[in-house]
N, C-alpha and C positions, 0 to 999 in steps of 0.2 A: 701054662706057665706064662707069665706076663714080664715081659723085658720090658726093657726101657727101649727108647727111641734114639738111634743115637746120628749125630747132626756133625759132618767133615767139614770144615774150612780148610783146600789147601791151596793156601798160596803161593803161586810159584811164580807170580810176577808182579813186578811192583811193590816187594818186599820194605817197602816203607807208605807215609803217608800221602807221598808223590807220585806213586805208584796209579795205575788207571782206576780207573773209577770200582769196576768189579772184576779185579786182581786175581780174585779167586774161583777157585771151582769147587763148588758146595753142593753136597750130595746128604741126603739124608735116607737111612736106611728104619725101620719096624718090622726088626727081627720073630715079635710074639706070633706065637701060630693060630690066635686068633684073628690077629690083623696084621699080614704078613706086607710091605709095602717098601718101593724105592725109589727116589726121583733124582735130579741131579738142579743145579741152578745158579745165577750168578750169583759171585757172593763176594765179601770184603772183611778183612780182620783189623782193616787201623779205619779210626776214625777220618772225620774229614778233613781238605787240609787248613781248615777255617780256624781249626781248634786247638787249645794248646797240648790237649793228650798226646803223650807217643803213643800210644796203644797198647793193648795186653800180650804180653810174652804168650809164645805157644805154649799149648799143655793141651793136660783134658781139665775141662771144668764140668761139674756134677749142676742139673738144676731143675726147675721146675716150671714147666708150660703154664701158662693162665693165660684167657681172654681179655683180661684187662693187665698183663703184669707188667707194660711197660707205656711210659706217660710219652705223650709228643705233645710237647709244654708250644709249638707253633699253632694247635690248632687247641688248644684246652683239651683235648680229651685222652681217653687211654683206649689201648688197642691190647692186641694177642703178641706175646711174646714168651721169651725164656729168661727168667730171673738165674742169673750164676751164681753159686754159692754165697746164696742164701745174702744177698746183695753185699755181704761181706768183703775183707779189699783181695785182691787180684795184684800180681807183680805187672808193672809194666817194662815196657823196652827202653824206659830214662826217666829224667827227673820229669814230674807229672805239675805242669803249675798249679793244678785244681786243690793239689794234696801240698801245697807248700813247699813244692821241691822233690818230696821222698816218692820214690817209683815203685807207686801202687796207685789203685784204682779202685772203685767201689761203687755198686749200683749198675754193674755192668749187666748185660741184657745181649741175648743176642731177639733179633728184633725185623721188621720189616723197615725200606727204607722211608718210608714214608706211613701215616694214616690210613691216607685212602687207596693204599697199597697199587700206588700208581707207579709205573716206571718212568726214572730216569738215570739218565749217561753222567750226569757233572755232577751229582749232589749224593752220597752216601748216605746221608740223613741221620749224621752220629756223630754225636762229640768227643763218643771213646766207644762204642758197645759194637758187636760183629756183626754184620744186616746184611739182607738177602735183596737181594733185587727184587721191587715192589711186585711187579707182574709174574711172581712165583707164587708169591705170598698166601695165597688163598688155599691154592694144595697143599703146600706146606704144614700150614694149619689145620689143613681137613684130618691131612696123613698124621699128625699129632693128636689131635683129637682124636681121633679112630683110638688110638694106643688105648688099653688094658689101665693104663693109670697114667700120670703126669710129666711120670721121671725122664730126662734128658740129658744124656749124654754129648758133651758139645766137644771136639776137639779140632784144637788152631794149629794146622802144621803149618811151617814156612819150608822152603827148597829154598 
């Protein structure tokens, strides 16, 4: 039987945009008992604080791993990520400038924080999508690829 992959954001500090850099503690689990798998890793649910997003309200979002699903417009190229429903809009936590005011969000991704999936401390590497600390990234990825199929399961708690 082939599960999906499913990927915890919880943040329990930093509960805004202000908040440290990797607020969170992100754990991802691959329940299918072909490729049974679980790691744990920094991680962040608001964007950085450079940007105007507030960020995506918690929930579960449903979506889909690709090799290339998510663009890092700093170095022209695209990388591995997870496309959120179906890049469709997402509620956010206030008004979004991106969106004209109205609090949503679209094209959201959770994603590594960087390209070259390198680690750092001060830079999120996100204008609004949920990202893992670079120097996880590559397991991450392994352990999603490994999965039975694409599907991903992403949810954002806040404490």
């Amino acid at each position: 039987m082939c599960l999906p992959t499913h990927i915890y954001t919880i943040q329990s500090t930093g509960n805004g945009k202000n908040g440290p850099t990797w607020g969170a503690a992100g754990s991802a689990s691959n329940d299918s008992p072909e490729s049974p798998d679980f790691m744990t890793f920094p991680a962040n649910s608001f964007p950085d604080v450079k940007y105007g997003s507030p960020g995506i309200v918690d929930g579960t979002y449903y979506g889909t791993y690709g090799r290339a699903a998510h663009g890092f417009p700093s170095v022209g190229k695209r990388g591995p990520g997870v496309v959120l429903n179906n890049n469709g809009a997402i509620p956010t936590t206030g008004p979004n400038p991106a969106k004209g005011g109205m609090p949503i969000a679209d094209y959201v991704h959770m994603h590594c924080q960087s390209y070259g999936q390198s680690r750092s401390d001060t830079n999120r590497g996100s204008p609004g999508c949920i990202t893992a600390r670079g120097d996880y990234c590559e397991r991450l990825w392994k352990m999603v690829e490994n999965q039975c199929n694409k599907n991903v399961i992403v949810h954002v708690i806040r404490n």
